[in-house]
Residue, then its C-alpha position, 0 to 999 in steps of 0.5 A: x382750795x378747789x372744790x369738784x363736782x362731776x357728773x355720769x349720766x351714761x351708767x347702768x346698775x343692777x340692771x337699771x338705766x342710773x347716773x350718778x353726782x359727785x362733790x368733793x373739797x380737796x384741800x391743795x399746796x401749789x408752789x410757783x417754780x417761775x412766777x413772772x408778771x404774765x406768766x406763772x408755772x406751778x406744782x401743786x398737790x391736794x387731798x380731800x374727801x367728798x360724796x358720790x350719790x348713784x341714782x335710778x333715772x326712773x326713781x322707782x326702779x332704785x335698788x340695794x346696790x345704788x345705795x351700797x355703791x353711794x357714800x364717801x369719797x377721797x381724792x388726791x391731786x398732784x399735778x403741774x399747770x400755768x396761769x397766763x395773766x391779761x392784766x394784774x388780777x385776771x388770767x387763764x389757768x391750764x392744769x394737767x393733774x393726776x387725780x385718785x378717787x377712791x370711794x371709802x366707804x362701799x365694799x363693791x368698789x374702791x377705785x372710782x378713777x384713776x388718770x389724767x384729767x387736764x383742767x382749763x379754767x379762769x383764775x382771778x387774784x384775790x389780793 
């Protein structure tokens, strides 16, 4: 499971100096093609849906279009990473995805983004 949250503080809408917040849950398969006791190398594919709120910096100057360009989001993830294990539970995690993210349900713009965006994070082993 993976959860998303992103953030651009740098945006201009309508006219108006804005940002916007994003969440999504994106549900994803990940299949370990060399699972060795330090080392793991996976694929991984996920798809989910989320939100994305556009906002005025200054809460009074917020019109139609922040309104019309905020409202759901889908996301697709397919991608290959590793995990480099220190001990049995605790690791480093290294993804490089190909992420889609489209809004769907605004008519002024579908394709939110489109690339490659690497991941490093920490994994822990639950069980």
């Amino acid at each position: 499971m993976n959860f998303s949250y992103a953030t651009l503080n740098d945006l201009t809408v309508g006219n108006v100096d804005s940002y916007y917040n994003s969440y999504a849950f994106i549900p994803t398969l990940r299949n370990n093609f060399a699972n060795k006791e330090k080392m793991r190398i996976f694929a991984e594919f996920g798809f989910g849906f989320g939100t994305i709120k556009y906002e005025a910096n200054n809460n009074d100057a917020t019109n139609a279009q922040h309104r019309e360009l905020s409202g759901g989001i889908s996301v697709l993830n397919i991608g290959l990473g590793g995990n480099y294990f220190f001990n049995e539970k605790f690791g480093l995690e290294i993804i490089i995805p190909y992420i889609s993210t489209k809004n769907i349900t605004s008519d002024n713009i579908n394709n939110l983004y489109s690339g490659i965006g690497p991941t490093l994070g920490l994994t822990y082993v639950l069980n």
